[in-house]
C-alpha positions in Angstrom: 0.0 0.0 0.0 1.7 3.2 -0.6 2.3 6.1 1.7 0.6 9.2 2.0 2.3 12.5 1.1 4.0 13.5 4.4 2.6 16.8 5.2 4.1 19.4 6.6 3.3 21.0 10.6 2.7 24.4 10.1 5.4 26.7 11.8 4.7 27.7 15.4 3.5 31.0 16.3 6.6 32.5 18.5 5.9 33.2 22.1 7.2 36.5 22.3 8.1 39.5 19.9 11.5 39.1 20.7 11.5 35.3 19.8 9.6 36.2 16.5 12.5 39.0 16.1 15.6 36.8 16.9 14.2 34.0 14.9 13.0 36.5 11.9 17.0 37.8 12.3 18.2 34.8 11.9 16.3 33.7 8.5 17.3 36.8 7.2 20.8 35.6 7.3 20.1 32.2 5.9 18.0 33.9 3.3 21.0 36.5 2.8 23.4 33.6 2.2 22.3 32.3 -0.9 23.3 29.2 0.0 19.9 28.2 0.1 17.8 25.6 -2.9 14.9 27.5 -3.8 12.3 25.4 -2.0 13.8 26.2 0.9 14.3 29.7 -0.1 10.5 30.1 -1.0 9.6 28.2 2.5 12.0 30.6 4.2 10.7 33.7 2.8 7.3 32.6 3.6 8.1 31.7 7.4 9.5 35.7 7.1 6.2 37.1 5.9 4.7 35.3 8.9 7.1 36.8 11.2 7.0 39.6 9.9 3.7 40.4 10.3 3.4 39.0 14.2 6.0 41.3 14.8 3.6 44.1 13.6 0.9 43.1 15.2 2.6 43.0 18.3 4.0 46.7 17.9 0.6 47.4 16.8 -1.7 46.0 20.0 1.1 47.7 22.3 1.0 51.5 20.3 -2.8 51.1 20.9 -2.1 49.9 24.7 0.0 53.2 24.7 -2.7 55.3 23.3 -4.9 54.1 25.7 -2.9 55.5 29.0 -2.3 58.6 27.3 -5.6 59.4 26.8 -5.7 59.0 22.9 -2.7 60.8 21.9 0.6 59.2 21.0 3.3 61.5 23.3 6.7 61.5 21.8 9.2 59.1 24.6 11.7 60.9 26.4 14.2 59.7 28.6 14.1 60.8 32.8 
């Protein structure tokens, strides 16, 4: 009887921004290399666009978080 296609797991979403940053960083590089065949390049650039777009979410949810404690209105950061 033959086998059935092994599927692939879809990638884990990363627990942190940071961990989606470090690991995004480190694709780059891979990608960067071009050392890579092109399924894996494809499958790589993919995984980036993923990243990629938790990482904005992320930035996103907090700016609004922000926006909340200061009453609506983005305040330019300054140091103490």
């Amino acid at each position: 009887m033959p086998k059935a296609p092994a599927t692939k797991a879809a990638p884990e979403q990363p627990v942190s921004y940071e961990a989606a940053l470090e690991e995004l960083e480190q694709l780059v590089a891979r990608l960067e290399s071009g050392q890579l065949p092109l399924e894996e390049l494809l499958t790589g650039y993919q995984r980036g666009a993923e990243l990629l777009k938790f990482c904005r979410d992320r930035l996103e949810k907090v700016e609004n978080q922000i926006r909340v404690l200061d009453d609506g209105v983005i305040k330019p950061w300054t140091q103490a």
